[in-house]
N, C-alpha and C positions, 0 to 999 in steps of 0.2 A: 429357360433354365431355372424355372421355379424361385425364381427372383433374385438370383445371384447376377450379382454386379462387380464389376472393377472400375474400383476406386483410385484415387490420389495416384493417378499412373505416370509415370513420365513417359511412356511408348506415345508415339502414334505413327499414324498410316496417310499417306500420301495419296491421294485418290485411291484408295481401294486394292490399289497394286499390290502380286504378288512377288516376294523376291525369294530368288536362290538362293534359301538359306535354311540352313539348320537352325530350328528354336528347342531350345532348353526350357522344358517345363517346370522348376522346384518349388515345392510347396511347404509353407513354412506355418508351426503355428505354437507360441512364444519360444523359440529356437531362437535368443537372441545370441546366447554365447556361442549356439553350436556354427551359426550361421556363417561366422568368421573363418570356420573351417571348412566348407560345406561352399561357399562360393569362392574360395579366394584360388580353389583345382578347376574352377571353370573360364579362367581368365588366361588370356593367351601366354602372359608370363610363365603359368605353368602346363599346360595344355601344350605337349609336343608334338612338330608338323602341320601348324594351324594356322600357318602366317599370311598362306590364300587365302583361308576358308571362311566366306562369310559366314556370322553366326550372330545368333542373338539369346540373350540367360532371360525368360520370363521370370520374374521373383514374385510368387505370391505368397503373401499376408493373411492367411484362413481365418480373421477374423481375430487374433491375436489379444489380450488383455494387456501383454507388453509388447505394443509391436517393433517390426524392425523400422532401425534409420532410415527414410530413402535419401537422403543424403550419403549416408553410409553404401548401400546397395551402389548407388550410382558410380563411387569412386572405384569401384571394381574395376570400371573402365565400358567407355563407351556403347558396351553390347549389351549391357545390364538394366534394365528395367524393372519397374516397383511397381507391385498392385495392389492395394489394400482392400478384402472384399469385407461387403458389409449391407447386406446382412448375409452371417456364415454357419450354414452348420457346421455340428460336430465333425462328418466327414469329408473329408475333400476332393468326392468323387465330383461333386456338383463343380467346385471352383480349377481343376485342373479340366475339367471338361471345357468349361468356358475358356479358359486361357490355349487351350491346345485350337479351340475354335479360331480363337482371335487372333492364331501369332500368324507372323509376318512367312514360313518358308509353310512348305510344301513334307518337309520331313522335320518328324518330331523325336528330341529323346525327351524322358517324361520321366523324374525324380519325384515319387508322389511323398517322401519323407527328407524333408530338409536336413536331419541330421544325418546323412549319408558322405562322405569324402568318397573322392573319384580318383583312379590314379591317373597317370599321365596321358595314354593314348586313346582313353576310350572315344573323345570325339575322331580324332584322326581313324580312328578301326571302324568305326560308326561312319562315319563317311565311305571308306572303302566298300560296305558292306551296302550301302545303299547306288554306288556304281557297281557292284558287282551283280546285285539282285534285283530279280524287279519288283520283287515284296518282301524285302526282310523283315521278319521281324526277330532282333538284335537284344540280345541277352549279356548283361555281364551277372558274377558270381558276388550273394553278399557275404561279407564276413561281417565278425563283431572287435570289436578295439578290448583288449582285456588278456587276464591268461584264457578266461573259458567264455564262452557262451553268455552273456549278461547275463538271462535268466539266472543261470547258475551262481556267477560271481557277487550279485548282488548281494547276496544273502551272504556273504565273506568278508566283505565293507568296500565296495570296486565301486567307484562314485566317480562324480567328474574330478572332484581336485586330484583324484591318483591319475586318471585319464589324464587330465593335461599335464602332470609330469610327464607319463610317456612319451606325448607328443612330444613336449618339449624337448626332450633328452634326444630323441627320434634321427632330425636333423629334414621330417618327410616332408619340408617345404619346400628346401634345396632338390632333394630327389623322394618324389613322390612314392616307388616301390620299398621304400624303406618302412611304410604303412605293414609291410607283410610280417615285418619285425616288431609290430607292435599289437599282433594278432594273434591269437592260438587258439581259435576257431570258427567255424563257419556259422552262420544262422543261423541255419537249421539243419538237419542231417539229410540233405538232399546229395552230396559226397560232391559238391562244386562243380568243377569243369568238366569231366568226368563222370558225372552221377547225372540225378534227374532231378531238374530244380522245379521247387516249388511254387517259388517266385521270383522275380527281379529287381532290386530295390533303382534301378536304371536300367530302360531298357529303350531302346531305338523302332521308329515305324514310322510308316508315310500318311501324313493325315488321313487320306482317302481311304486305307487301311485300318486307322484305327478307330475312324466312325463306321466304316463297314461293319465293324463289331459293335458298335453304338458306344466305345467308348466305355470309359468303367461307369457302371454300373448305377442309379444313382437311384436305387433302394435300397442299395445297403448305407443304413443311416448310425452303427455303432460307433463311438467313438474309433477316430482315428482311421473309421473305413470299415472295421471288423476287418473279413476276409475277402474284398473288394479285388486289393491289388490279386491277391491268390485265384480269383475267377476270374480278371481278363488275361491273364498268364496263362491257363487252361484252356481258356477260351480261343486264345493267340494260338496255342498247340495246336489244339483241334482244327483249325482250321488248314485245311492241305493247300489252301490257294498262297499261303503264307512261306516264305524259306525263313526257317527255324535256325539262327547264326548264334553260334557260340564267341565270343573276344576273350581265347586265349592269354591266360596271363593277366588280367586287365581284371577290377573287381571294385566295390565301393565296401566302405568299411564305415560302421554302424556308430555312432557318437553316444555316448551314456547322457538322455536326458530326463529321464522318467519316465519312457514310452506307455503307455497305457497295454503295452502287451510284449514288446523288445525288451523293456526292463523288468517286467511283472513278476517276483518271484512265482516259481514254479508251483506254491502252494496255492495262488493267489490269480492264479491265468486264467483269462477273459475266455480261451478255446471252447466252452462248452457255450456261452452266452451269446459268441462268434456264430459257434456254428450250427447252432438253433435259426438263427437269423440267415443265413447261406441256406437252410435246408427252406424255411419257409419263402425264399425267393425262386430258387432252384425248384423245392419239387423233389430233392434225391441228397442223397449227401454229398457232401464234398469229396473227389476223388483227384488225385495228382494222375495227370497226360506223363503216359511214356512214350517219347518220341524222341530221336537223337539228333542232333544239331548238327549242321555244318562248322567246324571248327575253323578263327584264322586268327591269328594275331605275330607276335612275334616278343617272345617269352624273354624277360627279363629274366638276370641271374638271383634275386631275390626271389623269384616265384617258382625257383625249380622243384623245392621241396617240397611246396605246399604242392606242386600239378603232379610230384612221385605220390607223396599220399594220397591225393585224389584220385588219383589212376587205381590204386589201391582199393581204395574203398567202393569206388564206381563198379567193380567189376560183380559184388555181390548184388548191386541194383539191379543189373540186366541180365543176370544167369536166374536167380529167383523171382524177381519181381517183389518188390515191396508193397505194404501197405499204401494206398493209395490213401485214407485217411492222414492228416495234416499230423504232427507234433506239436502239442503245445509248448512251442519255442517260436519268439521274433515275433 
């Protein structure tokens, strides 16, 4: 792994054993504030239908200048684990690769941006969707926290102290889909549940599956990954040996940290430097997989509006066909 290591871990392995379980991969890199929000949806408190389900949260550390507590990390509760890699680059295709290598179950979801919040079911659908298939690979929809689009609202004054008002005011601790009320739009203009995404900021696969594709990618070395997650997304489509599952209702929602390209005013967007770097890996441009997904979940009453508009918007994706080329947003 080109010399990536995990560090100051408290996991370990018992002879080598594999166990039946789901590992969460989230990648962290100084997401200390976000991180409070960002692991506390992955703990079975909040996490509905989970009270079988063996599972374990990989927490990595990308090399962080303020890292996180693992003291902190660990009181999440028992399934939470801390990795501090070091030495780290910029992107953390190298250190989610290793940690997806290293974890304890046989099926992965894999958060490659720490400041993501998860809603309630997506482990529980994730699960279903790995006894219902025998290759899912499992999709939920991102949104961003704000009235628009980060990219957009930054340049209005949308910063974290307004952000955590929202939450606060929210109540999404007690009931997670309340997140949907604190959103008013998606990522990127892929039209959500409905439409054609571009990528996944959470998405579910079975190890054996996700090194079948070698895993992301780990020449793309621009900060933050460039468009790494965006090529094994693609990657993931194209592949027909794969069931392409949609989670209904279910979505993770984007935390305002300074992302290097989620926050980047629109004047100011990394896309052309991205994807310079994608064509000289690739060979061709970057082009978005039209492919439609198996849909399942079971639709909460706060997400009806956002899956009416979706339905909405979804329908000019697949009568015309869109630009396959990315938007510089997220």
């Amino acid at each position: 792994m080109r010399g990536t290591k995990l560090i100051s871990s408290s996991h370990s392995r018992r002879g080598g054993a594999r166990l039946h379980v789901i590992s969460i991969v989230v990648n962290f890199f100084n997401n200390c504030r976000e991180a409070e929000n960002t692991l506390y949806p992955m703990t079975r408190g909040y996490q509905q239908d989970v009270a079988d389900l063996p599972y374990e949260v990989i927490v990595i550390d990308n090399g962080s200048t303020q890292p996180l507590s693992e003291e902190r990390v660990r009181s999440f509760g028992p399934e939470f684990h801390y990795h501090f890699i070091n030495p780290a680059s910029v992107s953390p295709a190298q250190a989610v690769n290793a940690a997806c290598r290293g974890a304890a179950g046989d099926e992965l979801i894999v958060v490659i941006d720490g400041a993501h919040i998860l809603t309630p079911h997506i482990l529980a659908r994730t699960r279903d969707a790995f006894s219902l298939f025998r290759a899912p690979f499992v999709a939920t929809v991102p949104f961003h926290l704000g009235p628009k689009n980060q990219n957009f609202s930054v340049s209005e004054g949308y910063c974290q102290a307004v952000e955590d008002k929202i939450l606060s005011q929210s109540g999404w601790r007690l009931d997670g889909y309340k997140l949907f009320q604190c959103s008013a739009a998606l990522a990127d203009g892929s039209g959500g549940w409905f439409g054609c995404l571009y990528e996944s900021g959470c998405f579910g696969i079975r190890k054996q599956n996700y090194f079948a594709l070698a895993g992301f990618d780990e020449r793309f070395q621009s900060r933050g990954g460039g468009l790494v997650n965006l090529d094994f997304f693609a990657r993931a489509l194209s592949d027909k040996a794969l069931d392409y599952v949609m989670l209904l209702g279910e979505g993770t929602f984007h935390q305002f940290h300074g992302g290097v390209a989620s926050n980047a005013p629109q004047n100011n967007h990394p896309w052309n430097d991205f994807h310079k770097e994608f064509v000289n890996i690739r060979g061709a441009p970057y082009q978005r997989v039209f492919r439609k997904p198996y849909q399942m979940g079971v639709v909460a009453n706060e997400t009806l509006q956002v899956l009416k508009y979706s339905a909405a918007r979804a329908e000019s994706h697949w009568q015309t066909g869109a630009s396959g080329v990315a938007p510089p947003l997220g």
